[in-house]
Structures are given as structure tokens and as C-alpha cells.
VEXDREN-2710 file (C-alpha; in Angstrom, 1 decimal):
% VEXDREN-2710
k/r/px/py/pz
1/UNK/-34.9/-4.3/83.9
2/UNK/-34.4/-6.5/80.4
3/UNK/-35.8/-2.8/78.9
4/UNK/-33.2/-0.8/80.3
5/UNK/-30.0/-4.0/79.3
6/UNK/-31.9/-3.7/76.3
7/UNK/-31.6/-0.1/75.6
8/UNK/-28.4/0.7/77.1
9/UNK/-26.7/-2.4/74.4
10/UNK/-28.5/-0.6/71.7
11/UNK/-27.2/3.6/72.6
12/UNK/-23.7/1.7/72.5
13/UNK/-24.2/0.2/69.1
14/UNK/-25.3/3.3/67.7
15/UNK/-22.6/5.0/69.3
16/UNK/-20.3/2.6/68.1
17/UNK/-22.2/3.3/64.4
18/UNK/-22.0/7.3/65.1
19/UNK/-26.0/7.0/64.2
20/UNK/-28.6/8.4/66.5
21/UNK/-30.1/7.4/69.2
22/UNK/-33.3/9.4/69.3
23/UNK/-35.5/5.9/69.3
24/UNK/-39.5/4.7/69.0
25/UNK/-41.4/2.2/69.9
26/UNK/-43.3/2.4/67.4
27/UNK/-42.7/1.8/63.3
28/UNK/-43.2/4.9/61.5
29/UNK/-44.6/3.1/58.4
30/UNK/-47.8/0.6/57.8
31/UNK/-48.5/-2.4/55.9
32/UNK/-50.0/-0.5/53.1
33/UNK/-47.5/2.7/52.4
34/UNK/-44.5/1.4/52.4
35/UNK/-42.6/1.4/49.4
36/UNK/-39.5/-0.1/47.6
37/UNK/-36.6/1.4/45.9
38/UNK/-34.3/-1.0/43.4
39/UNK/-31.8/1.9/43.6
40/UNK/-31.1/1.4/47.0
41/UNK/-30.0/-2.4/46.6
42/UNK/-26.5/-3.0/47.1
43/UNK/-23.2/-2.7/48.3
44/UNK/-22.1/0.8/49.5
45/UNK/-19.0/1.9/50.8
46/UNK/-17.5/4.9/52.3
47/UNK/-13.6/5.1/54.1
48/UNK/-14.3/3.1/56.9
49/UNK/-17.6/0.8/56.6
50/UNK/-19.4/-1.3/54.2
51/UNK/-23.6/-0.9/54.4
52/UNK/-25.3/-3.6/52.1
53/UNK/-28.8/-3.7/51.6
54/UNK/-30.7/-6.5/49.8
55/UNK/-34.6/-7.1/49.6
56/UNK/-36.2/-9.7/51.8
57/UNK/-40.1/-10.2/51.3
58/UNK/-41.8/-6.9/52.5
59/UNK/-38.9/-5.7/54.1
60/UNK/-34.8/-5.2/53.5
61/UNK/-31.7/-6.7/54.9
62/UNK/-29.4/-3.8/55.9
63/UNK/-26.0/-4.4/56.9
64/UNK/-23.3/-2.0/58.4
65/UNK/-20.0/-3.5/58.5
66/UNK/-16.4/-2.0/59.3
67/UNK/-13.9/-2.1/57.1
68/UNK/-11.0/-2.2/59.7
69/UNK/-12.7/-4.8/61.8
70/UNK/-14.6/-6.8/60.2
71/UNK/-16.6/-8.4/63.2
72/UNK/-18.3/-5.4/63.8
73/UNK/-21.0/-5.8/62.3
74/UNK/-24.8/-4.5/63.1
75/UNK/-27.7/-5.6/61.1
76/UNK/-31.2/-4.2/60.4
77/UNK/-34.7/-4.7/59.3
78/UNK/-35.4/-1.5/56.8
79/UNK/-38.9/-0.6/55.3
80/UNK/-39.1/2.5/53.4
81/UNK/-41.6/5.4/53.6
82/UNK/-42.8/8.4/52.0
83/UNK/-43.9/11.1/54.1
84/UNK/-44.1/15.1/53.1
85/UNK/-42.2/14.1/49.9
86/UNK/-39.3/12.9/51.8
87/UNK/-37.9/9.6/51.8
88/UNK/-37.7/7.5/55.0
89/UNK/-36.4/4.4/56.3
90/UNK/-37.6/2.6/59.7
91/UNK/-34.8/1.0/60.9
92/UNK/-35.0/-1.9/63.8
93/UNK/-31.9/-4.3/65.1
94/UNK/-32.6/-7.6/64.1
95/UNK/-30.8/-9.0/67.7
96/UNK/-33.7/-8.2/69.3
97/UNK/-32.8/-4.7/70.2
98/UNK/-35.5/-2.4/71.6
99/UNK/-36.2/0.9/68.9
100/UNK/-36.8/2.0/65.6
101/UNK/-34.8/4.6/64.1
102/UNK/-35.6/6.6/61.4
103/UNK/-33.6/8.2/58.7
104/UNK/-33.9/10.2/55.6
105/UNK/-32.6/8.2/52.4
106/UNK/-31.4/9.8/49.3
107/UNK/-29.7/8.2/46.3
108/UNK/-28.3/9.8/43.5
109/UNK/-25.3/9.6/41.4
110/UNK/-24.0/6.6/42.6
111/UNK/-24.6/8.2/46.1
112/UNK/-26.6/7.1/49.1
113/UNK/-27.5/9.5/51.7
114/UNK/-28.5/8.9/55.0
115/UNK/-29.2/11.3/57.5
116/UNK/-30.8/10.4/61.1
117/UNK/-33.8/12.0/62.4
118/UNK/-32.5/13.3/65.5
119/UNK/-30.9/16.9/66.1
120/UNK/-30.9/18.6/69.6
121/UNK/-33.1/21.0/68.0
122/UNK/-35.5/18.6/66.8
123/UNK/-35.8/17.0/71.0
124/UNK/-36.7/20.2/71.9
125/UNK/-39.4/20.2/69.9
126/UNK/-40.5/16.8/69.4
127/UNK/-42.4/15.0/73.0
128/UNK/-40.4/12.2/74.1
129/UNK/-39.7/10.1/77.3
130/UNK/-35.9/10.1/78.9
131/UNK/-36.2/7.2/79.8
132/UNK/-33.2/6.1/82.4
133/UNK/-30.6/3.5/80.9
134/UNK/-27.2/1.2/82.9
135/UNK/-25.0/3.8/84.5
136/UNK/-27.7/6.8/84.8
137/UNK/-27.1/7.4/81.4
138/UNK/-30.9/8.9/79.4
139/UNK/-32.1/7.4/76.0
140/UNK/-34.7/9.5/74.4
141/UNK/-37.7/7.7/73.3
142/UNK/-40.8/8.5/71.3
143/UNK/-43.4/6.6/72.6
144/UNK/-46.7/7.9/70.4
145/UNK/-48.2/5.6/68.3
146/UNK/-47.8/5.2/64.6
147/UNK/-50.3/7.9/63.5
148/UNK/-49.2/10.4/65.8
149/UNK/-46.2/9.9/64.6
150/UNK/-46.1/10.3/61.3
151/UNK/-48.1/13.3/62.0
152/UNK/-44.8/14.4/63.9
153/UNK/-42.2/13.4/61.2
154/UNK/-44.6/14.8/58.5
155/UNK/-44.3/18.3/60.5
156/UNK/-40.5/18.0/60.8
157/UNK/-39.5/16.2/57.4
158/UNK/-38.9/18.9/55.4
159/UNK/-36.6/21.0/57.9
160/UNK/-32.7/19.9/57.6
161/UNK/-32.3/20.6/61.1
162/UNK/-34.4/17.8/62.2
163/UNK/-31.7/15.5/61.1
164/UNK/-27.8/14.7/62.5
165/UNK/-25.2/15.3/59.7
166/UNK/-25.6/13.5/56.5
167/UNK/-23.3/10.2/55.8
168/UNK/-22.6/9.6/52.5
169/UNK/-21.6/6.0/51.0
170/UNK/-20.4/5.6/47.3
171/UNK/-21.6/2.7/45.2
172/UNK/-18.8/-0.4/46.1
173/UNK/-16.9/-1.4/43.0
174/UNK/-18.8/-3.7/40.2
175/UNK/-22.1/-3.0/42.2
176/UNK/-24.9/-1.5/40.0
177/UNK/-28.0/-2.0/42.4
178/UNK/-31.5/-3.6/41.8
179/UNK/-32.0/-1.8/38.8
180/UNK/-29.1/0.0/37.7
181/UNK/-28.2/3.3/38.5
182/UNK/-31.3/6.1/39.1
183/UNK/-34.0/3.6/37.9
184/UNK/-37.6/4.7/39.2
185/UNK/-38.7/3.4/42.5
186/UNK/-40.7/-0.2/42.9
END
């Protein structure tokens, strides 16, 4: 039962977000491949939200925040991942919110990218549990473990319909990142 409360808060967040909600249970990185990127420090902005992201340890900080209500706020734990030349972040709700999400990250420009794995094409291609939420409503879950699934998102990476639409957010004013614009990865 705390699975399904659990499940059915997060599909509203993301809903909320207008993020996917094609989730795991398991991270898509490991300890020893994930990577850091200065150039995705920051504040970002697009017309209606704020995202900030700031490095904590072995792991960011990432914050989405609307701009015309300031309360709503979500916040994330994001490592980064490179898999089939692709950049990836494993995103998981720090309010103790069942699911990892993944997304494709690009920055350049003064632009950050972000594009969710999930596409009805890619669940009709991908194995994955509907697993019923509050209200009859389905959440689709990958349950494989970490190498299978990388195996999975290393097949898919590289296909654009894999992903939901791309959301784009523009460096906030003043904000330079870790490193200044374009600088090489960490």
C-alpha cells in the first residue's frame, strides 16, 4: 500500500512538472562511471520555472522551481552518466519518492537541454511492469537491475524517439556555471 501512496504522489509531481513518468527502481549509473559536468552548475531559467543545480559530494542538488508560484518546488538527487555517447542524468526525489528517472542532458550555448527517456514508442519496446496506482490509474516501471539496464538505455540512447519533447532552459542572468560557459567536463 505505502508503494502505491508513494507512486501515485510522485506521477502527480511529474505531472505537475510535465516530466515523465516512465520510472525504475533501479539507478542507471554506478559508483565508478559516473561523471561530472561544471557546465551544468547553475541557475537556469525558462518562461515559467527556475531549475538550479549545484554539486553536493558524489552527487547534485537539482531544483525545479516555478516562477508563478514559488512554493512549488520539487527537488532531486542527480548523478550523471555516459552511455552510447550520450549524456544521462539519474534523477530520484529527495522526499522519499519511489523512482529514478532518467533524462538526456545537453548544454550548449548558454543552453541546457533536457529531454526524458520515455516516449510511447520507446514502452512498446522497452519490458516494464504497469504497476496499478490510487484511483486505478497505471505507472510504468522498469524493474531490471542496473546492468540490464544500461544494456536497455545503451540500445535506445541514440534514437530521439526514445525521449518526450526536449525542454530547454537559458542560463539565469549573472549565472556563468561551475566553470564558465562550454568548459570540458570534470
Amino acid at each position: 500500500m505505502r508503494k502505491e501512496v508513494l507512486l501515485t504522489a510522485l506521477s502527480s509531481v511529474l505531472f505537475i512538472a510535465g516530466c515523465g513518468d516512465l520510472l525504475s527502481l533501479h539507478p542507471l549509473y554506478t559508483e565508478q562511471d559516473r561523471v561530472f559536468d561544471a557546465t551544468l552548475e547553475g541557475r537556469w531559467e525558462d518562461k515559467d520555472s527556475l531549475l538550479t543545480v549545484k554539486r553536493d559530494g558524489a552527487a547534485y542538488e537539482v531544483t525545479f522551481q516555478s516562477k508563478g508560484s514559488p512554493k512549488e518546488r520539487q527537488e532531486y538527487e542527480m548523478r550523471l552518466v555516459d552511455i552510447a555517447g550520450v549524456r544521462m542524468a539519474d534523477l530520484l526525489p529527495t522526499n522519499d519518492m519511489l523512482g529514478h528517472m532518467f533524462v538526456k542532458v545537453r548544454v550548449s550555448g548558454g543552453e541546457l537541454g533536457i529531454a526524458f527517456f520515455d516516449s510511447e514508442w520507446l514502452r512498446e519496446r522497452v519490458p516494464h511492469e504497469n504497476v496499478r496506482v490510487a484511483r486505478g490509474n497505471q505507472q510504468a516501471v522498469l524493474i531490471v537491475p542496473t546492468a540490464k539496464l544500461r544494456k536497455l538505455v545503451t540500445r535506445y540512447a541514440a534514437r530521439p524517439q526514445a525521449f518526450g519533447d526536449e525542454l530547454v532552459y537559458r542560463r539565469a542572468p549573472g549565472e556563468t556555471g561551475g566553470r564558465g560557459e562550454g568548459g570540458p567536463p570534470r
